[in-house]
TIVO-2410 file (N, C-alpha, C; in nm, 3 decimals):
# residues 74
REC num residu      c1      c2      c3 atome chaine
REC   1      X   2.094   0.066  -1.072     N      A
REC   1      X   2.016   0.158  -0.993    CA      A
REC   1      X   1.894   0.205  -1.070     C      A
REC   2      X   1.930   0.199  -1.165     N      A
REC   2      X   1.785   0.272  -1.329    CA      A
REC   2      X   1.642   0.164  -1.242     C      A
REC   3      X   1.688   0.014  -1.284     N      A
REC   3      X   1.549   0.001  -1.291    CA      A
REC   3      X   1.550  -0.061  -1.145     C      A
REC   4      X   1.588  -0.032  -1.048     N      A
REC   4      X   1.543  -0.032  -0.914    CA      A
REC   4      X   1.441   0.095  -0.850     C      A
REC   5      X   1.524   0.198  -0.904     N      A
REC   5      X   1.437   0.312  -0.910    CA      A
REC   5      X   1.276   0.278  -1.000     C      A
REC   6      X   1.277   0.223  -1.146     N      A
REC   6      X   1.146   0.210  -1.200    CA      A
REC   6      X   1.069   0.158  -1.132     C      A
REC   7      X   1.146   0.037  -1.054     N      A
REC   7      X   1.086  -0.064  -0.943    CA      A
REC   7      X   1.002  -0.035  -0.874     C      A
REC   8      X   1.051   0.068  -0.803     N      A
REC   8      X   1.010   0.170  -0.685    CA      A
REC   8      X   0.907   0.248  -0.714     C      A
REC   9      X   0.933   0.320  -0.833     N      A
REC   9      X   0.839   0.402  -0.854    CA      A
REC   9      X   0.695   0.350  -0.944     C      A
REC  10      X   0.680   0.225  -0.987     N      A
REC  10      X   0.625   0.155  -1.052    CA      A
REC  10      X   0.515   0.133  -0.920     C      A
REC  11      X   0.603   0.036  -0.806     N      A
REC  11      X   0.509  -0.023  -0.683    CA      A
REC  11      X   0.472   0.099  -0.589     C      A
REC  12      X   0.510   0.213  -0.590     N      A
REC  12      X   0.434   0.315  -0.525    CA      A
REC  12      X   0.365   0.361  -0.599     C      A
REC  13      X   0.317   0.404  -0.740     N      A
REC  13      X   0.213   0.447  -0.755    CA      A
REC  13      X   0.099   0.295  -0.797     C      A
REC  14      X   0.117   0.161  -0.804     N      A
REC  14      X   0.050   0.079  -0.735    CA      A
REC  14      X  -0.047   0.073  -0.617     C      A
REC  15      X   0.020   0.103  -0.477     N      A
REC  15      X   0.015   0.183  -0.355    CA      A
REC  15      X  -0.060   0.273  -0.361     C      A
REC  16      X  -0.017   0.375  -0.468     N      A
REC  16      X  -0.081   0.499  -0.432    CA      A
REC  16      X  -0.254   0.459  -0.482     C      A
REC  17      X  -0.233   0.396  -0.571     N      A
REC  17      X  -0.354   0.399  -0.655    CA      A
REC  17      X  -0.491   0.256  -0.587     C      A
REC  18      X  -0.424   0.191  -0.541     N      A
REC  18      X  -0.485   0.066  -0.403    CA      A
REC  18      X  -0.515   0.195  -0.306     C      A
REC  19      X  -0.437   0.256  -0.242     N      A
REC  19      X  -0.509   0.362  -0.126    CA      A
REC  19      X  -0.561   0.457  -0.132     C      A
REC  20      X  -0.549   0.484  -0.244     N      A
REC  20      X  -0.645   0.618  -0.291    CA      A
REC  20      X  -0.836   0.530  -0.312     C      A
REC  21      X  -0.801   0.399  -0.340     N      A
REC  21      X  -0.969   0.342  -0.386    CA      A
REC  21      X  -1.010   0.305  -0.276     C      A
REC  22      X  -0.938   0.278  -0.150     N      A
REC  22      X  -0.981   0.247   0.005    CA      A
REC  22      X  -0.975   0.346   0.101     C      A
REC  23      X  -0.966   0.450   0.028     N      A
REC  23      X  -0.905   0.576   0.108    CA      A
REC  23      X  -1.031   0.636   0.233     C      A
REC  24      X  -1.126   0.629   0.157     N      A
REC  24      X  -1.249   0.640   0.317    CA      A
REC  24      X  -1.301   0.604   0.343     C      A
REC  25      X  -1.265   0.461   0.341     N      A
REC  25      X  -1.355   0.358   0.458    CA      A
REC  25      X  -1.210   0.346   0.562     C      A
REC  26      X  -1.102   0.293   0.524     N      A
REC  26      X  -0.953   0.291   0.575    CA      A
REC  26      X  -0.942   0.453   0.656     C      A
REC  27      X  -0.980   0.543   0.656     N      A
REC  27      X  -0.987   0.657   0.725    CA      A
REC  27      X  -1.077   0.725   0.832     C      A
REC  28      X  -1.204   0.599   0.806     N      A
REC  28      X  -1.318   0.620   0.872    CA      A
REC  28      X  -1.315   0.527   0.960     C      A
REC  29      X  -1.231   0.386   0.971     N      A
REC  29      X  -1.261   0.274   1.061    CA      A
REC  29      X  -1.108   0.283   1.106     C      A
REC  30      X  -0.993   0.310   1.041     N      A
REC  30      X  -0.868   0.334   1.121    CA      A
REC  30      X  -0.821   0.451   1.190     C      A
REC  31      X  -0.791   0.540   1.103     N      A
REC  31      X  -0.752   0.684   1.169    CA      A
REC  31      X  -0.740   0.798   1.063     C      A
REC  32      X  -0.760   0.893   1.053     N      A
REC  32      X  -0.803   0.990   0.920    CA      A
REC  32      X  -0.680   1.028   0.914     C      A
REC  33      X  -0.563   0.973   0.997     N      A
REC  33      X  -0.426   1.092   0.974    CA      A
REC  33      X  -0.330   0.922   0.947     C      A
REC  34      X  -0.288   0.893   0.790     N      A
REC  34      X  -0.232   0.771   0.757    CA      A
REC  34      X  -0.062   0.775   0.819     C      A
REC  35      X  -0.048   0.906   0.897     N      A
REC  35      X   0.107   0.903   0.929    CA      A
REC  35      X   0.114   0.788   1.063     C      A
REC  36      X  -0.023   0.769   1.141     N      A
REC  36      X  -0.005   0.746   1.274    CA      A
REC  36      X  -0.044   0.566   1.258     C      A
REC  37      X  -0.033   0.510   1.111     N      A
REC  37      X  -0.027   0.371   1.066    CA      A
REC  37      X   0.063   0.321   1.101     C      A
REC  38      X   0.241   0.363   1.056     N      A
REC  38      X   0.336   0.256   1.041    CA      A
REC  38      X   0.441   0.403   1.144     C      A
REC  39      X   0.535   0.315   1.231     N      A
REC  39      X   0.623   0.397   1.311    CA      A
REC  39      X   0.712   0.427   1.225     C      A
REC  40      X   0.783   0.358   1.109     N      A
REC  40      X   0.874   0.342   0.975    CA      A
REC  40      X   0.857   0.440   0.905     C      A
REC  41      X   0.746   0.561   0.940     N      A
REC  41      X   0.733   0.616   0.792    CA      A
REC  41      X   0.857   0.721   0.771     C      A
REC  42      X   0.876   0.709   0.678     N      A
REC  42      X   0.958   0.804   0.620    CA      A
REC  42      X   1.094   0.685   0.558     C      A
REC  43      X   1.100   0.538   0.602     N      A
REC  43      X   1.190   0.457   0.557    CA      A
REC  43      X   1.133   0.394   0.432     C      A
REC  44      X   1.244   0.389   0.370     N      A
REC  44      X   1.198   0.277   0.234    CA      A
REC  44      X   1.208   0.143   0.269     C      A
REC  45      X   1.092   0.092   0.211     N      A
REC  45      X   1.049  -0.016   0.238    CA      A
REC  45      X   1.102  -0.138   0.164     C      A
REC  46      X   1.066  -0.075   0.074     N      A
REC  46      X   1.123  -0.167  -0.106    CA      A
REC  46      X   1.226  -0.191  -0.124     C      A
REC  47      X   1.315  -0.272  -0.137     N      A
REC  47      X   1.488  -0.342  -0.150    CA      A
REC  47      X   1.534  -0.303  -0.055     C      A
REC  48      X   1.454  -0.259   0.078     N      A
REC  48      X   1.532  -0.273   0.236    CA      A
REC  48      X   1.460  -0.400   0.307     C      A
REC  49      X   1.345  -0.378   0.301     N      A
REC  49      X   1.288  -0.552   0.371    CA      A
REC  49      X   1.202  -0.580   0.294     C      A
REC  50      X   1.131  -0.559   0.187     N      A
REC  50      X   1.089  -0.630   0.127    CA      A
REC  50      X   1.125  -0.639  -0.030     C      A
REC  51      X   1.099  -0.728  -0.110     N      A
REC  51      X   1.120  -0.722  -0.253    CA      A
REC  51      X   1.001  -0.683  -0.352     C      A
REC  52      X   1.035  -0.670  -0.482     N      A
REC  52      X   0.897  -0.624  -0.549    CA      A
REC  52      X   0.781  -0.761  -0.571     C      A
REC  53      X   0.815  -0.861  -0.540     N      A
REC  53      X   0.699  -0.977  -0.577    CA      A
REC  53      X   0.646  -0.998  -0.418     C      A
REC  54      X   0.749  -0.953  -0.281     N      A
REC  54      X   0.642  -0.948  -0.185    CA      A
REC  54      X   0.537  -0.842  -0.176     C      A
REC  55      X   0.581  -0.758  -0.244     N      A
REC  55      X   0.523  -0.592  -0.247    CA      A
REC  55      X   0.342  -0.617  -0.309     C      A
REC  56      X   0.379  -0.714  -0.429     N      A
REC  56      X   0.253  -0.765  -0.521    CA      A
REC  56      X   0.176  -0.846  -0.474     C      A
REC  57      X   0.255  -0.956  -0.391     N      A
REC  57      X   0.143  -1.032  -0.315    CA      A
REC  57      X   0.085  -0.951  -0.196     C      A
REC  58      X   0.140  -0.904  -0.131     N      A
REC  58      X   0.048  -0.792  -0.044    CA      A
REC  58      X  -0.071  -0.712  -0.107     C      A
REC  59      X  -0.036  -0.680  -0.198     N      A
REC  59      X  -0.149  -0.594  -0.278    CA      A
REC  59      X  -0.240  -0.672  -0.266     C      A
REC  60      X  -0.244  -0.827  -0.351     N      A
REC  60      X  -0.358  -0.898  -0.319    CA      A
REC  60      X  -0.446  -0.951  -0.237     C      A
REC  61      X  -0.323  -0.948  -0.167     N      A
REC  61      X  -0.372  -1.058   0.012    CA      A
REC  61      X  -0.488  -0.905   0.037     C      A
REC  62      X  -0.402  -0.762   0.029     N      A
REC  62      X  -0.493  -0.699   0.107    CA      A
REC  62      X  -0.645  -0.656   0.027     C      A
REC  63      X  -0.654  -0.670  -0.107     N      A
REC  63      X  -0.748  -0.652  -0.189    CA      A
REC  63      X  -0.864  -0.774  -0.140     C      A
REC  64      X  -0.854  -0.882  -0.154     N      A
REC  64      X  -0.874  -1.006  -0.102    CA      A
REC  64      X  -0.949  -0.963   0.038     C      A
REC  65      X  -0.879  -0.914   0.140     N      A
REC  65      X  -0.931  -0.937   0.246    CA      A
REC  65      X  -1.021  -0.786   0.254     C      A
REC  66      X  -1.001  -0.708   0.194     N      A
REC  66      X  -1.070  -0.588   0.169    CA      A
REC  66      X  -1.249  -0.648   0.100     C      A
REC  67      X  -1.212  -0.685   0.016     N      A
REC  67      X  -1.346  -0.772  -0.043    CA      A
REC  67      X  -1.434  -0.820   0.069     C      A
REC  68      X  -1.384  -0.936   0.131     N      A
REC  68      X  -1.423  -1.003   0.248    CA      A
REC  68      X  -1.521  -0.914   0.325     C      A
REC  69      X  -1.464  -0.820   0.343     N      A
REC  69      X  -1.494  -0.719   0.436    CA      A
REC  69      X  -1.631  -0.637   0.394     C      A
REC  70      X  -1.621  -0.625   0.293     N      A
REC  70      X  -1.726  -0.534   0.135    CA      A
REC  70      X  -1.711  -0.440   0.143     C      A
REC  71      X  -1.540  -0.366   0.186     N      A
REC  71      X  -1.558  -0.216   0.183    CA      A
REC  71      X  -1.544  -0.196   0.031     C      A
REC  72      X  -1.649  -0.071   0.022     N      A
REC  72      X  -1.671  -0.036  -0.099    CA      A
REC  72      X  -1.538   0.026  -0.138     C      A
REC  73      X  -1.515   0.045  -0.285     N      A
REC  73      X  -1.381   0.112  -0.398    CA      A
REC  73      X  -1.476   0.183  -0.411     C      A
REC  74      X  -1.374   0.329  -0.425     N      A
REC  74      X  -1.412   0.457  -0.478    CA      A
REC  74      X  -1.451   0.440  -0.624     C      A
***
């Protein structure tokens, strides 16, 4: 359970730190209130449907397609 928890808390502040650098363009072109994103919120995500190496390739795919786009990082 130790390092499932590190797991967890390792890939959320990942997360935190990816949405905090997209945080207002992602607020300005989606919706300024991030609760009304995913119907799930409040479920864990991490070792319920996904694992930590899908967790990482997401990061990229969405960095990647963020680029594409040229929204600017804070």
């Amino acid at each position: 359970m130790g390092l499932a928890k590190i797991c967890g808390m390792t890939a959320g502040s990942l997360l935190d730190d990816f949405y905090e650098g997209y945080r207002d363009s992602l607020e300005e072109n989606v919706d300024k209130n991030p609760y009304k994103w995913s119907s799930d919120n409040g479920k864990p995500v991490l070792f319920n449907d996904r694992a930590m190496g899908d967790f990482i390739a997401l990061l990229f795919e969405m960095s990647n397609e963020l680029d594409k786009l040229k929204v600017p990082i804070i």
